[in-house]
C-alpha positions as MATLAB code, in Angstrom:
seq = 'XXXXXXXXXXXXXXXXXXXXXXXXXXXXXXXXXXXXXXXXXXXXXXXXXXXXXXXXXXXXXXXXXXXXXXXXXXXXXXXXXXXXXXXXXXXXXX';
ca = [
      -6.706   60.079   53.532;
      -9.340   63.185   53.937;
      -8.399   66.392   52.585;
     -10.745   69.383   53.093;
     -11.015   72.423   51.103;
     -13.384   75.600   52.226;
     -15.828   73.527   49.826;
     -14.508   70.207   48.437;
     -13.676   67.212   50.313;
     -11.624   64.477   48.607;
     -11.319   60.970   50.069;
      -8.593   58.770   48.608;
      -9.334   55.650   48.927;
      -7.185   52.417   48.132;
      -8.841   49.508   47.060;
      -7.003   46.108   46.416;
      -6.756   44.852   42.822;
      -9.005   41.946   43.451;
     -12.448   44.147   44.408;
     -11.636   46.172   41.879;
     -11.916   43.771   39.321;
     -14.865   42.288   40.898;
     -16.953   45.052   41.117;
     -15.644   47.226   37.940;
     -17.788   45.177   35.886;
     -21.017   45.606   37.581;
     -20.613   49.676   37.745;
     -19.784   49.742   33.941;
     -22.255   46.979   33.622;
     -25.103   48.576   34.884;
     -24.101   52.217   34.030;
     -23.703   53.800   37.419;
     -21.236   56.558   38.368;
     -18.115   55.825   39.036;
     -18.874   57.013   42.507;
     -20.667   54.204   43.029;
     -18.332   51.953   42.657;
     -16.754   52.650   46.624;
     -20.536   52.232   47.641;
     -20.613   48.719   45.968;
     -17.150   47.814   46.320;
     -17.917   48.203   50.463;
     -21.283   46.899   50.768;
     -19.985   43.839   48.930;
     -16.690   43.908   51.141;
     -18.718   43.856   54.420;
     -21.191   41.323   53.111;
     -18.609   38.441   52.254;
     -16.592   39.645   55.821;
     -19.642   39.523   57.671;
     -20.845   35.772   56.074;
     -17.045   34.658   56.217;
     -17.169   35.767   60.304;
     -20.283   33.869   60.919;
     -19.078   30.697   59.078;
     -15.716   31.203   60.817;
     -17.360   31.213   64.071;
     -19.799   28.448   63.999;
     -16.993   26.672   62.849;
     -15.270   26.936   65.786;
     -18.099   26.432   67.489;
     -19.255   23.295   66.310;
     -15.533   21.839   66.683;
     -15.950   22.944   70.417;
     -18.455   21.118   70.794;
     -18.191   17.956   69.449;
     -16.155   16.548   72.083;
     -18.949   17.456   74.751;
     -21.285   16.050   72.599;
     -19.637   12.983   72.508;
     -19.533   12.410   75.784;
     -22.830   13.257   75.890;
     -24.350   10.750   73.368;
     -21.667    8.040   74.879;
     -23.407    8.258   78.088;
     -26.706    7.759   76.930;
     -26.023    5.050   74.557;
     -26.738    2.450   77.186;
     -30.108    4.383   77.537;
     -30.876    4.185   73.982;
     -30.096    0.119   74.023;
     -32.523   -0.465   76.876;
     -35.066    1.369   74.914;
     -34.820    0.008   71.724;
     -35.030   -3.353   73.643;
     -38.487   -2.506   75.505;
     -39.834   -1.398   72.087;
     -39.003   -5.042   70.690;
     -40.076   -6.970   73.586;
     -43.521   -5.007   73.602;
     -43.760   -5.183   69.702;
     -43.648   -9.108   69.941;
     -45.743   -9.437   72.928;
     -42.690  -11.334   75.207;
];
């Protein structure tokens, strides 16, 4: 909520229990202003959502993928057989 005076603005902001406890420590820790705290509190917020997102994501990805790559690697395995067969046949000169 944003409240404006002819000089003073006041932001309210609400801030669940479990940042708050988080970052408390590390304003009174390192002996910032409180008003620091929102600055922290937010860079820290977006850092975890932003590294929880990507994790998410590639997540998904991966489990999208892994049935193409299946069938990938199943078709090939006949490939791989022949190959590892020349390599033994040339290794012991038959």
């Amino acid at each position: 909520m944003l409240r404006m005076n002819k000089n003073i603005k006041e932001v309210i902001v609400k801030i669940p229990k479990r940042m708050l406890n988080e970052n408390e420590h590390t304003v009174v820790h390192q002996e910032r202003e409180r008003g620091d705290f929102v600055y922290i509190s937010t860079k820290r917020y977006v850092t975890d959502y932003e590294s929880h997102t990507i994790r998410e994501a590639m997540m998904k990805g991966y489990i999208e993928m892994s049935q193409i790559n299946l069938k990938i690697a199943s078709e090939c395995l006949h490939v791989e057989y022949e190959a590892q067969h020349t390599v033994e046949r040339l290794v012991s000169g038959g």
